[in-house]
C-alpha positions in Angstrom: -2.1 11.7 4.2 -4.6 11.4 1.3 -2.5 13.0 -1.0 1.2 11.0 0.0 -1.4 8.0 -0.3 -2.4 9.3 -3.8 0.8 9.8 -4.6 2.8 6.7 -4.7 -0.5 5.2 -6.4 0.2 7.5 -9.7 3.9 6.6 -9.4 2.8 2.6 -8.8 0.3 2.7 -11.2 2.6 4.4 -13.9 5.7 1.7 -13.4 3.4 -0.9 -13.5 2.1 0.5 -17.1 6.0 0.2 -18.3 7.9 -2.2 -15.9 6.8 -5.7 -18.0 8.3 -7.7 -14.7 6.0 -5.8 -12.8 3.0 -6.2 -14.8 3.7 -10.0 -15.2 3.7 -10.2 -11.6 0.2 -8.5 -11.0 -1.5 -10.5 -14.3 -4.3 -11.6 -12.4 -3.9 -10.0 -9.1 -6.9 -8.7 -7.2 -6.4 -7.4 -3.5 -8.4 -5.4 -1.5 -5.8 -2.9 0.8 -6.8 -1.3 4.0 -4.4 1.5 5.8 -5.9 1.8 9.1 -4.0 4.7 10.9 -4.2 4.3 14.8 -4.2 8.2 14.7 -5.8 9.6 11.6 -8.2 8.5 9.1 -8.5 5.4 7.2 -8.4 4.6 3.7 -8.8 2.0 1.2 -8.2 1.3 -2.4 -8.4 -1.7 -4.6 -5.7 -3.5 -6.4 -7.2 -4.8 -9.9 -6.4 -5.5 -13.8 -3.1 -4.4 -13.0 -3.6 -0.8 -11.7 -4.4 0.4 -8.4 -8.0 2.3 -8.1 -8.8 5.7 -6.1 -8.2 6.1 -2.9 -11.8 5.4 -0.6 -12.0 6.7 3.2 -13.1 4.5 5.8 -12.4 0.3 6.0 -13.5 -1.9 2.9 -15.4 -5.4 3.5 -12.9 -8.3 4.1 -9.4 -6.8 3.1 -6.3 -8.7 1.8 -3.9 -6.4 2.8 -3.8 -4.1 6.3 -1.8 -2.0 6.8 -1.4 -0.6 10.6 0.5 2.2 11.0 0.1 6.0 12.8 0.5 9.0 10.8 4.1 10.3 11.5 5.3 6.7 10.3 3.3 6.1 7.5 3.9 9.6 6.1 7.8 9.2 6.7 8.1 5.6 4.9 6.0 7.2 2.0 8.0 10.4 2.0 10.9 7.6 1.9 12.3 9.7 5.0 12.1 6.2 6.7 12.3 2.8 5.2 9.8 0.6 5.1 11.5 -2.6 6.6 13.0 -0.5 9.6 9.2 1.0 10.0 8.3 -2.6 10.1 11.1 -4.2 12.1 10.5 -1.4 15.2 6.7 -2.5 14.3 5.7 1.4 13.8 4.6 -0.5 10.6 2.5 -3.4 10.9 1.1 -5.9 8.0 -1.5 -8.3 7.5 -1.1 -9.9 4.2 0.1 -13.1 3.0 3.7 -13.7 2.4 3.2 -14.0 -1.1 1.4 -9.8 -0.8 3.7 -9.0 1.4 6.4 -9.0 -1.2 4.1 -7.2 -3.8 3.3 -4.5 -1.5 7.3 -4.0 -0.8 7.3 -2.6 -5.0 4.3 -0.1 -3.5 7.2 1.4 -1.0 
């Protein structure tokens, strides 16, 4: 899971260094995310200066984003074997973020 998680944060992190929308939407963005898998490990990583940091294990004080989820899901939305708004409308994928991260985090998927 670390490496899928590790993953989509190069290929985040590298359309965020080229897409100018993109970077004009995180200008000033700082968000903590948590990915707390109901049958695994879980992880953190920080969302700052427009890039999104290493992967930590374990939860991380006060997040803005969770992300509940168990492995098999998790793995198949970021596999993009599943979508991530049918993971989250059959609630295998669940979010706590503001609406306003909630449509950020969509560009992570």
């Amino acid at each position: 899971m670390r490496e899928l998680l590790e993953d989509a944060i190069r290929k985040f992190n590298a359309k965020a260094q080229t897409d100018e929308k993109l970077r004009g939407e995180l200008e000033g963005v700082e968000r903590k995310v948590f990915v707390d898998l109901k049958d695994g490990p879980k992880y953190h990583f920080v969302l700052k200066h427009m890039e999104i940091g290493a992967v930590g294990e374990g939860p991380i004080d006060s997040p803005d984003i969770t992300i509940l989820s168990d492995t098999a899901t998790l793995t198949a939305v970021l596999r993009k074997e599943m979508g991530p708004m049918k993971a989250y409308a059959t609630q295998k994928l669940k979010l706590k973020a503001s609406l306003d991260d909630l449509l950020r985090l969509r560009k992570f998927f």
